[in-house]
Every structure is written in C-alpha cells, then in structure tokens.
N, C-alpha and C positions, 0 to 999 in steps of 0.2 A: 548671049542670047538666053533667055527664060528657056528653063526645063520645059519639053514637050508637056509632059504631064501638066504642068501648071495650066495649059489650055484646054485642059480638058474640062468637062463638062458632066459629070454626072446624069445621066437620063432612066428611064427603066428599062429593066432588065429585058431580055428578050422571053418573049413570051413564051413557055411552056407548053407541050403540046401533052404532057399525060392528062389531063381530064378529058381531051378527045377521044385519047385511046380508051380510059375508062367507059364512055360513052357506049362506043362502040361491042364492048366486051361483056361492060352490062347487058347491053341488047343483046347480043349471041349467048350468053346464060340465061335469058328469061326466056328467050326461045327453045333452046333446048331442054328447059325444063317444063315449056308448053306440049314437048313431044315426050313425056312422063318415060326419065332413062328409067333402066332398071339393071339391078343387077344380082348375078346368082353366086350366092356365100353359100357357104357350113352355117346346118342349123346349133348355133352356139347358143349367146346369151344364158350361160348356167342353167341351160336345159342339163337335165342327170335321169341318167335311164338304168332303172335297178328294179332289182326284186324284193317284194314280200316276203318274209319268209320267217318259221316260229318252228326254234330248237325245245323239243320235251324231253327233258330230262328224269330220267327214274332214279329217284331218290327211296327205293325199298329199301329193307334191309340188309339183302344181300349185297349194295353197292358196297358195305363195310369188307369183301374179301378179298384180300390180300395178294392176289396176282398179278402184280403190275409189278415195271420194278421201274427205278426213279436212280440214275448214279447205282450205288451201291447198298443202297437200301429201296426194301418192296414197300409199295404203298398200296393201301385200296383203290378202287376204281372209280371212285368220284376224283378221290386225289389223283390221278392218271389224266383223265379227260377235261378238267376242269383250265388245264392252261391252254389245252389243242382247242378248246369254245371258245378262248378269251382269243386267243391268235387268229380264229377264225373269224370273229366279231370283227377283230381290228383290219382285217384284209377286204372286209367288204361295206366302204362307206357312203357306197350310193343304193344301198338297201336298207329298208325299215324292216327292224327285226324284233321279235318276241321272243317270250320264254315261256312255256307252260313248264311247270313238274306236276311229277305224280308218283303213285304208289299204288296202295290203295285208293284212293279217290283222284282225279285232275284237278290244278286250281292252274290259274292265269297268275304267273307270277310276275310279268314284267310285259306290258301293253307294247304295242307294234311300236318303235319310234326309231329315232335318226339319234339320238342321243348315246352313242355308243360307249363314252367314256361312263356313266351313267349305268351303265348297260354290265358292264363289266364289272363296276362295283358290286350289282348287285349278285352277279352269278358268285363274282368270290365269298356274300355270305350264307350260299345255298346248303345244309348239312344232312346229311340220312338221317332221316328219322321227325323231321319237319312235316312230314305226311305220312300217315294212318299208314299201317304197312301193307305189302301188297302188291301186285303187277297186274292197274286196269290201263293197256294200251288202247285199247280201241276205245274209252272214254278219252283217255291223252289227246289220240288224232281225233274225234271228233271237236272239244275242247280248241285243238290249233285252227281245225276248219273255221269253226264260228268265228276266233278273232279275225282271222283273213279275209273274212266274207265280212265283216264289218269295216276292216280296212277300206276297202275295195270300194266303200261311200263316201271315206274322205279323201278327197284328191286331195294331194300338197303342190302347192304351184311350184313353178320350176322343175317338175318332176314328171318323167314317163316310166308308170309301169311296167317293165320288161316281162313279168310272168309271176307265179306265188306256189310255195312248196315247203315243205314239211320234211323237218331233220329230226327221225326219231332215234333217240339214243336207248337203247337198254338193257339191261343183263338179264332179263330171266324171260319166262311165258307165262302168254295173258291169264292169270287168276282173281283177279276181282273185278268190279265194274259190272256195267249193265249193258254195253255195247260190245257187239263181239268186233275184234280186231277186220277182219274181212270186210264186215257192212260198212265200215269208219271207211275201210281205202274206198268202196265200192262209192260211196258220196262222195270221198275226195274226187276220184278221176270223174265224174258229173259234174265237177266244180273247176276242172278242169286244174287241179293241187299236184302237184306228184312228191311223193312221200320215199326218202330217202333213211331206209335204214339201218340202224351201225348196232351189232350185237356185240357188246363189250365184255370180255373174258371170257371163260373157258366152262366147261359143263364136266361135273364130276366132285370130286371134295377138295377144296381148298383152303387154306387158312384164313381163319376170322376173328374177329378179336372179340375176346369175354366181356361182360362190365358188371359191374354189380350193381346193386339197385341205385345207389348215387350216380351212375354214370362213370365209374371210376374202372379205366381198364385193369383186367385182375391178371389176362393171359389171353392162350390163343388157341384155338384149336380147330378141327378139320371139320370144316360144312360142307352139303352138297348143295350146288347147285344147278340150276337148269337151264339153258337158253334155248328159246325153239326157233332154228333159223329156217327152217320150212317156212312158219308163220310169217316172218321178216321177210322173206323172198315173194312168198303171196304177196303182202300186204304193198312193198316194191311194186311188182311185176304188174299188181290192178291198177296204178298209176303212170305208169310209166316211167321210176325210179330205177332205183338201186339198193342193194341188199349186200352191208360188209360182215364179215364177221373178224372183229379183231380181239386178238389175244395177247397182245402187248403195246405199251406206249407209243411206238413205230406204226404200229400197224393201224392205232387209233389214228395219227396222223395221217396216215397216208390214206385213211377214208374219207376223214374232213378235206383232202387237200384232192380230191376225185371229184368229191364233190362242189367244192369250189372252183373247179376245172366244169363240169358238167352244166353250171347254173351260172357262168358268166355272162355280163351283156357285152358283144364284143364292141369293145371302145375303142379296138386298132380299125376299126372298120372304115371307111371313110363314110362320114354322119351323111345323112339326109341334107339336097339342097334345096335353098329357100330362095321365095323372091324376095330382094328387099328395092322401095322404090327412093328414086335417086331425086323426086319432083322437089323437095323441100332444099336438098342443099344446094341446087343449081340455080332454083329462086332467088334463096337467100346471099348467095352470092352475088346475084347479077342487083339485087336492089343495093347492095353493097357499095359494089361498082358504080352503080347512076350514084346512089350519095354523095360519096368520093368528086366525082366527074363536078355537082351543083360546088361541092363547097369550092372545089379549083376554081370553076368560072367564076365564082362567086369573090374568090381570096384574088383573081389575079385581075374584075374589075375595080377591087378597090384599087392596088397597086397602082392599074394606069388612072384612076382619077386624081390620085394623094400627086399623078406626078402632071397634071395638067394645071 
C-alpha cells in the first residue's frame, strides 16, 4: 500500500485569527486614548534648578601678606584662597557664576555663565596688583548687584532659578570707592541678594614681601594690616548672609564649604510633579494595531484566492 502521506493533498493553511485580535485592540487603544490617560512623573527632562551668584575678589595690595600657610611653606592670601574658589566653582554646576575683583576701583572680571572650566582658568590668571590699590567694597557689591540684576533678563532654558547671592571675599576695610559698603547691602537685600562674607587673615603686622621697582622680590618684612569684621557682619546681617572671619587655609575652607551648605538647591528633595498626557501614545498604538489587523486580512485573502 502507498504511504498515507502520498494522498495527501496540500490545501491552505488554517486561517489565523491575530489580525482579529489586533482589530479588537486597536479599538480598546483608540478608546482609551479618546478618554485622554494621563499620568504624574518627576518634573525631569534636564530641568536644573541653581543659583546666581558672583565671587568678588580683593586683589589690594595687602592680598600680598604672608599668613597662610600651604604644607610647609607660608603663602599669601590670594595664593591660600585661590584653590578653595576653584573647588568651590567646581562643586557647584547647576549655577551661573561671576567674578567681580577689585581694589581700589570694581571691574566685572568674568560675566555670569555655566562655563565653569572656563571659569576657573580665568581666576587662576587673577594677581594683586591688576587693580589700582585699595579696598572699595561697597563699589565690589554694588558692581556684583548689577551683573545679577542683568542676569535675572536672560532666562537659560532648561533652567530654574533657585535664588542670587553674593560671596564677598576680602582682607582689609572699605577705603576707596564712592559707595559706602552698608548702602551696597542695603540695595542688595531690596533685590532680594544675600551677601556672604569671608574676612581673610588676620589684623595686626604680618609678613610681606618687598619688590623693587622691576617687580623683583628683594625681601620681606612686617606690615600692618586691617580687616573690619564689624563692617562684614553688617553688610551679612542687612542681607540675610553670613559673616566668616578666616585666619588660615582651613578655616577659608570651611567658610566656602558653609556656604555651600547654606545656598544649595535641595536635589535630594523629591522634584515637583507634573502632568504628562498619555493621548498620543495610546492613539498611535491603536492606529498600529488596525494597520497590522488590514494588512493580515489583506495577506490571508490572497492566500485563500492563490489556493482556489
């Protein structure tokens, strides 16, 4: 007897029922997406919520004395502060930051921006004596108001301003300028600024280094100098700041690092939620699905014709 198989017959296949079920599925996704889902996330999307904020640096001549010390050798107190700014910079990347210095006169030395590496170049070619000599603070703070208050008109998208403040660094009391230090805070807290500041080294006579008219150190010897931490405390307290007085590299740190405690946005927080609507992808799926569903009907009437 002939193999079974040999009477067999080839016919078409049995028909398929997924493009019914796609049918079906499509329609329960266009529905539900006529009932506009929605749903509540964390406002993400590279939103970044940070502060303004512009360090003035006093570049007098006294920044040249000597009482800091670095390892085993003393440095001046530019050289002391100048790496606690740059670490400071670097720990704070969802803020746009300035630099004013000053001395005798304030100048804007580096514009509010996100460019931090940028940022940091420039404070390392900052040196005393680049500015007329002198301690006008309350030009300094006025000076960091303006950039702020200019900031304050360019929005940067993907960005929310958390608040705007002012890190005044400097060694000595206010002697030049035309704005007295008080009226400076007194406009900042109107601006709603708070002014944060760090009185670097010590009041009394300290080593300083000689030069001679080339610029050429010759030697060292004992200067006085001043800082008036009354005035810093004022100028703090009319903003609702802070007022450090540091007399050693530590102690500059650990003002910077106060205040980077004091002026964080808190990111541990759990963010703001948001609606987001659900109507486009329940659509787009269900138009999906009916596609799917035509070309099945469409693939499994040729089948049965090829087989009639």
């Amino acid at each position: 007897m002939p193999s079974a198989d040999l009477w067999h017959v080839p016919g078409p296949a049995v028909a398929s029922r997924w493009p019914v079920v796609c049918v079906y599925l499509g329609i329960a996704m266009l529905v539900v997406a006529l009932a506009r889902p929605q749903a509540q996330v964390p406002e993400e999307n590279g939103i970044r919520r940070g502060y303004d904020l512009v360090i003035c640096i006093d570049l007098s001549n006294s920044m040249f004395s000597e009482d800091f010390k670095r390892g085993d050798a003393m440095v001046n107190r530019l050289q002391a502060v100048r790496p606690v700014i740059s670490a400071f910079i670097n720990n704070r990347p969802n803020d746009r930051i300035g630099v004013v210095v000053f001395a005798g006169k304030a100048y804007t030395f580096a514009p509010l921006t996100f460019d931090h590496d940028w940022l940091r170049k420039q404070t390392a070619r900052l040196y005393i004596g680049m500015v007329e000599d002198g301690t006008a603070i309350g030009d300094a703070l006025a000076v960091a108001i303006a950039r702020l208050q200019e900031g304050w008109k360019h929005k940067t998208e993907g960005r929310t301003r958390v608040g705007s403040f002012v890190i005044l660094l400097t060694d000595g009391s206010n002697n030049k300028g035309t704005l007295e230090p008080r009226i400076a805070a007194t406009f900042a807290a109107e601006a709603g600024i708070q002014v944060y500041a760090v009185g670097a080294g010590t009041t009394g006579r300290v080593p300083a280094p000689v030069f001679d008219a080339q610029g050429h150190r010759t030697g060292t010897e004992l200067q006085y100098t001043e800082i008036d931490p009354g005035l810093l405390k004022d100028v703090a307290d009319k903003t609702g700041g802070l007022s450090f007085m540091a007399t050693d590299t530590n102690a500059v740190r650990d003002a910077f690092y106060a205040i980077d405690s004091a002026q964080t946005a808190d990111l541990g927080a759990a963010p703001p939620m948001v609606t987001r609507e659900l109507f486009a992808a329940f659509g787009l799926l269900g138009v999906i699905l009916l596609g799917l569903a035509a070309w099945g009907a469409n693939l499994r009437s040729n089948q049965t014709a090829a087989w009639v």
